[in-house]
C-alpha positions as CSV (number, residue, x, y, z in Angstrom):
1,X,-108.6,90.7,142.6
2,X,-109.8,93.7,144.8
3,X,-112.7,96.1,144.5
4,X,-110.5,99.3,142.7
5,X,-110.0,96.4,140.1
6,X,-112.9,95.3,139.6
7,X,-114.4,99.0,139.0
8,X,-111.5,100.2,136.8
9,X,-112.3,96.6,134.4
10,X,-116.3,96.2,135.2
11,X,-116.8,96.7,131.3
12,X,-114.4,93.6,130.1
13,X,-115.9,91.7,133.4
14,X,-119.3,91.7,132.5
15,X,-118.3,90.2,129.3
16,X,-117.2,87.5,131.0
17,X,-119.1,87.0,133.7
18,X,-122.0,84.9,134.2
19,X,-125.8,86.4,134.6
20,X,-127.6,85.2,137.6
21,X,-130.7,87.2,137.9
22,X,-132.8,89.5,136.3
23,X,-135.5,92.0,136.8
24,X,-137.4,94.5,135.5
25,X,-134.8,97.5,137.4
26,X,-132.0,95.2,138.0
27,X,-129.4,92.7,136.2
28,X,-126.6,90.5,138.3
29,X,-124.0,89.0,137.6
30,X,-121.4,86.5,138.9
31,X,-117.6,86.9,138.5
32,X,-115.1,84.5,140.4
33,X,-115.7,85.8,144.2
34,X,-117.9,88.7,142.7
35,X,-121.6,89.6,142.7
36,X,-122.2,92.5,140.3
37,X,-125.7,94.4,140.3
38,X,-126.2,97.1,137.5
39,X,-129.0,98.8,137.3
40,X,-131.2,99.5,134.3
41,X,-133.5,101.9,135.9
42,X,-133.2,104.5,138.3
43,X,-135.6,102.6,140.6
44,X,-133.4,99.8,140.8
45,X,-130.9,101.9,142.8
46,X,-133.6,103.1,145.3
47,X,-134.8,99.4,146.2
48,X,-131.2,98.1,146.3
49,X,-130.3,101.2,148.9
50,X,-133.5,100.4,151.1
51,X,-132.9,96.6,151.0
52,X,-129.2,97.3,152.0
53,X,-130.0,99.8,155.1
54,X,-133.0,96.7,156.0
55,X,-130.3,94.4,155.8
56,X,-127.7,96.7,158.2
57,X,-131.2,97.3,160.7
58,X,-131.9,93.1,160.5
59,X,-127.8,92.5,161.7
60,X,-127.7,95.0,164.5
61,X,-131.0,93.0,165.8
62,X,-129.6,89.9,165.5
């Protein structure tokens, strides 16, 4: 299963996949070699954006 799939079916995934963590602007899930994050508030997308660019900045270092 690629990406493209996994966007075009995210509804009928969810159904079936398995909830690993949950926050107050964030829910994620698990699905085969999948981690799905959706957000339930706006904020959510903001931290997950700055924890991603930290995480680019924290590889280039080393």
């Amino acid at each position: 299963m690629n990406i493209s799939t996994v966007v075009e079916h995210i509804e009928d995934l969810l159904k079936q996949a398995e909830m690993i963590g949950i926050g107050s602007t964030r829910k994620v899930y698990r699905f085969e070699n999948f981690v799905i994050k959706t957000f339930l508030h706006p904020i959510g997308y903001a931290q997950s954006k700055i924890e991603y660019e930290m995480y680019q900045t924290l590889g280039m270092k080393g």
